[in-house]
C-alpha positions as CSV (number, residue, x, y, z in Angstrom):
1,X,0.0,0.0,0.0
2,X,2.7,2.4,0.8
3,X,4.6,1.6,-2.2
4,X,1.6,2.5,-4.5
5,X,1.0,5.4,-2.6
6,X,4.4,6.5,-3.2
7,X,3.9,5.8,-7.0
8,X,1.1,8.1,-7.3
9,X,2.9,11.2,-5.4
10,X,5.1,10.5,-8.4
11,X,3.3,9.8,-11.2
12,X,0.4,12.9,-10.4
13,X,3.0,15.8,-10.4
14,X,4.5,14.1,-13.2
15,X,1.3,14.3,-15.5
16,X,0.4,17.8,-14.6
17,X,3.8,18.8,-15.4
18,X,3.6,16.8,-19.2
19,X,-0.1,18.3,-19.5
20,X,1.2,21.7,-19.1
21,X,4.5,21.7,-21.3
22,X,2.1,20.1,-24.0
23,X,-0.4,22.6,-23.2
24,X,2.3,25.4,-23.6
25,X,3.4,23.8,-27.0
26,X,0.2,23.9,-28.1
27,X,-0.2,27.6,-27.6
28,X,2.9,28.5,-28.6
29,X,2.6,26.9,-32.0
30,X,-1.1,28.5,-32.6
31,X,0.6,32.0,-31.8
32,X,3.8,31.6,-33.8
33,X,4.9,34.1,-36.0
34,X,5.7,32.9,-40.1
35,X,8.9,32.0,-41.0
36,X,8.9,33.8,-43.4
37,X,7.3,36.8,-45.0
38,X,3.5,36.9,-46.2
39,X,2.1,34.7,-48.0
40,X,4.8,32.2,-48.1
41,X,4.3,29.4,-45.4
42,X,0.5,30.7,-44.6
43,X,1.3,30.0,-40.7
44,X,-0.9,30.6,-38.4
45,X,0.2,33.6,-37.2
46,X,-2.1,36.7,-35.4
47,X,-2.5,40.4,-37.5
48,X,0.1,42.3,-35.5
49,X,0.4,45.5,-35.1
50,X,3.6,46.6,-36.8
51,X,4.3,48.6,-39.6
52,X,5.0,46.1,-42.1
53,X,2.3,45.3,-44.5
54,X,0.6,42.0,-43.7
55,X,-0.9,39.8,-46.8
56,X,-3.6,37.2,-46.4
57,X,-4.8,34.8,-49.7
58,X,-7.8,33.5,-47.9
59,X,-11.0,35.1,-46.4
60,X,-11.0,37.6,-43.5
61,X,-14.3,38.0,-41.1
62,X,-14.3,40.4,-38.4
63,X,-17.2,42.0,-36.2
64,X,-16.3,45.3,-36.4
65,X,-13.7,47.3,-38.3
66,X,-12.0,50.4,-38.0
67,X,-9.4,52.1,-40.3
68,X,-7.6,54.9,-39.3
69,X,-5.2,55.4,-42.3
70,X,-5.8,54.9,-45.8
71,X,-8.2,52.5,-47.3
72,X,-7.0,50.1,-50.8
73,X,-9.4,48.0,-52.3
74,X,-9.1,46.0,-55.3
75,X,-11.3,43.8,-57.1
76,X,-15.2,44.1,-55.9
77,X,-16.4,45.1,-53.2
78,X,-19.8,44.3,-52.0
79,X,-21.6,45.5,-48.9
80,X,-25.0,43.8,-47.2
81,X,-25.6,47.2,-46.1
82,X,-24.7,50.8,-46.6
83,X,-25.8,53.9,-44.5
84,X,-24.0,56.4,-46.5
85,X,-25.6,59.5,-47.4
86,X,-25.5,59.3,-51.3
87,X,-24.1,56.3,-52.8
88,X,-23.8,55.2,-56.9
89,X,-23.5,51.3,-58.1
90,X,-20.2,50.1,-59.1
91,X,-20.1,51.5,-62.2
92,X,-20.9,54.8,-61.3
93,X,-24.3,54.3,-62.1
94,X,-28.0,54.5,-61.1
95,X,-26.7,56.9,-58.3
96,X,-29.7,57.2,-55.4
97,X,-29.4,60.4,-52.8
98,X,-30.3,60.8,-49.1
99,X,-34.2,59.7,-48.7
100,X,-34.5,59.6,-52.6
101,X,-35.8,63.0,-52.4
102,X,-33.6,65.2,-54.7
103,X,-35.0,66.8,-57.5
104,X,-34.1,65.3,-60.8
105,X,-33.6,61.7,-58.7
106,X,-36.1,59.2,-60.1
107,X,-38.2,62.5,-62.5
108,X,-39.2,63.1,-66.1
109,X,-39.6,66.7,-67.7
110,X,-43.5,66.7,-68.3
111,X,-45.5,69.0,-70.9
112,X,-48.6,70.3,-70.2
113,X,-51.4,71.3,-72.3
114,X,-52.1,75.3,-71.5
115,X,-55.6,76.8,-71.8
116,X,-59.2,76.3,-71.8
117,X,-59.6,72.8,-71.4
118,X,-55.8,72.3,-70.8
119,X,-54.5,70.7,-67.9
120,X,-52.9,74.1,-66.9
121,X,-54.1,78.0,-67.0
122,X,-53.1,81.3,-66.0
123,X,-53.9,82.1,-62.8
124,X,-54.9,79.0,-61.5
125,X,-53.3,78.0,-58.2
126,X,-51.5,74.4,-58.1
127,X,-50.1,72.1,-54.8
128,X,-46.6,70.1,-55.6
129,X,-47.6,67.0,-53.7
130,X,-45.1,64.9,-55.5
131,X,-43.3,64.2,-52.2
132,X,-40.5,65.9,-53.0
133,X,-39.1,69.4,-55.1
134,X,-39.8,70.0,-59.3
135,X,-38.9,72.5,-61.6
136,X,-41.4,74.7,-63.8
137,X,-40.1,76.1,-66.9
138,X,-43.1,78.2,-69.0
139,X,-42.2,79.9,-72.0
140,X,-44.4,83.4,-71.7
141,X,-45.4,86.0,-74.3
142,X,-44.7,89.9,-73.6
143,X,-44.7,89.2,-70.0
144,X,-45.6,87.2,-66.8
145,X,-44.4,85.9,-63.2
146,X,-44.2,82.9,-61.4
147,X,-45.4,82.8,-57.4
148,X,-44.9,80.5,-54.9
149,X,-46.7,79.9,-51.2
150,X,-46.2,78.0,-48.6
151,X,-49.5,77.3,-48.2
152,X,-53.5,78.3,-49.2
153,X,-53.2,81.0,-46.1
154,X,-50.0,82.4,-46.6
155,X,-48.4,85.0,-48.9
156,X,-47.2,84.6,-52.5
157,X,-43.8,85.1,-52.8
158,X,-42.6,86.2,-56.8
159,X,-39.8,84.3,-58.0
160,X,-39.6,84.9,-61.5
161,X,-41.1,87.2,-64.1
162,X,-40.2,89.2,-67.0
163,X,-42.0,92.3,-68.1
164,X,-42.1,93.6,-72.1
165,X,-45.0,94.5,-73.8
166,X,-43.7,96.5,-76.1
167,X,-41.2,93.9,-78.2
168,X,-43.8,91.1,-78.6
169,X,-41.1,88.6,-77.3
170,X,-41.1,85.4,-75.9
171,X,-39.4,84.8,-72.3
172,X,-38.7,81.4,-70.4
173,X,-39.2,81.4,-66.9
174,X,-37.8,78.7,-64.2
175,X,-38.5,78.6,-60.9
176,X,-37.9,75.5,-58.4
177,X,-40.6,74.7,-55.9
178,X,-40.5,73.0,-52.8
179,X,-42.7,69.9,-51.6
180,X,-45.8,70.6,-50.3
181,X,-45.8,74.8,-51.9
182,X,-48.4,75.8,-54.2
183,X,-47.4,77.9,-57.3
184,X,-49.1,79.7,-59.9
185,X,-48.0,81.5,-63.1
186,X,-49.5,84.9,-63.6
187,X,-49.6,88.5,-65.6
188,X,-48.6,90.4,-62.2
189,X,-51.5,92.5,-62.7
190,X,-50.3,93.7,-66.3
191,X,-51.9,92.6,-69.5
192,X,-53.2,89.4,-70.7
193,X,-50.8,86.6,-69.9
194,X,-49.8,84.5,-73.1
195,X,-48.3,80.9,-72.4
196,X,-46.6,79.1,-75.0
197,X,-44.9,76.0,-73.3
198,X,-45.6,74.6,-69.8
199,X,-43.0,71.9,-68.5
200,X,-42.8,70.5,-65.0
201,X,-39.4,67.8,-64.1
202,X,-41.4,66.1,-61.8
């Protein structure tokens, strides 16, 4: 009895020491630097953090990045998400802008028939409900104005006219208008108002 207690005080520390120098081993191999410089020997080695550039062949996942110098990228990129403001495709292409709510982003120029029976008239008060800003562009004869409002309670504000009724000429007139303003194209209290061409980039 006392002789196999006596072999396993020795043999116990014995094992824990051969567990633990294996156990080192282990680590130490997991964590050990290449041999050589990247890519050659593809060892398992961790990203340091010195200067030299590091190269990997293979596929790299991380949680969460942060670069704090300069950024290189070759070949294509793609993204499962993107929160930047204004982006393009990778072409340069089919750009899209913050909330898709530029003018000219997703918008046709438009003509409209002008007059009795037209789908647009002098004087006559419209809402730009198109959820976000257009551009009119009327071509006018001798003179007119263009007026917008904020709303059916406020006051028109002029943004464009031309006055000549003396020349017979013909003047175009542009004005941008906000989402949710009304506008209307007018003498400004003149003469009769002559429209030619009505165009909305809506």
């Amino acid at each position: 009895m006392n002789t196999f207690t006596q072999s396993l005080k020795t043999i116990i520390p014995l094992t824990i020491v051969c567990s633990l120098l294996v156990g080192y081993q282990y680590l130490g191999a997991t964590w050990t630097e290449p041999g050589s410089n990247p890519p050659n020997d593809n060892a398992e080695a961790p990203i340091n953090t010195g200067a030299t550039d590091q190269v990997k062949n293979a596929g790299l996942s991380v949680d969460a990045l942060a670069v704090f110098g300069d950024t290189l990228v070759t070949g294509t990129t793609t993204s499962d998400r993107v929160n930047a403001a204004a982006y393009c495709d990778e072409n340069g292409q089919n750009c899209n802008a913050a909330g898709g709510d530029s003018i000219g982003v997703g918008q046709t120029w438009q003509e409209f028939t002008i007059g009795l029976g037209g789908q647009r008239k002098a004087g006559t008060v419209y809402t730009n409900d198109t959820g976000k800003p257009i551009m009119l562009s009327v071509v006018v004869g001798s003179n007119g104005v263009i007026d917008i409002r904020t709303s059916s309670t406020s006051s028109w504000v002029r943004v464009a006219g031309r006055y000549d009724y003396t020349n017979n000429l013909r003047f175009t007139l542009n004005t941008v208008v906000p989402n949710n303003h009304q506008y209307r194209v007018d003498t400004g209290s003149w003469q009769p108002l002559i429209i030619d061409e009505w165009a909305e980039l809506r």
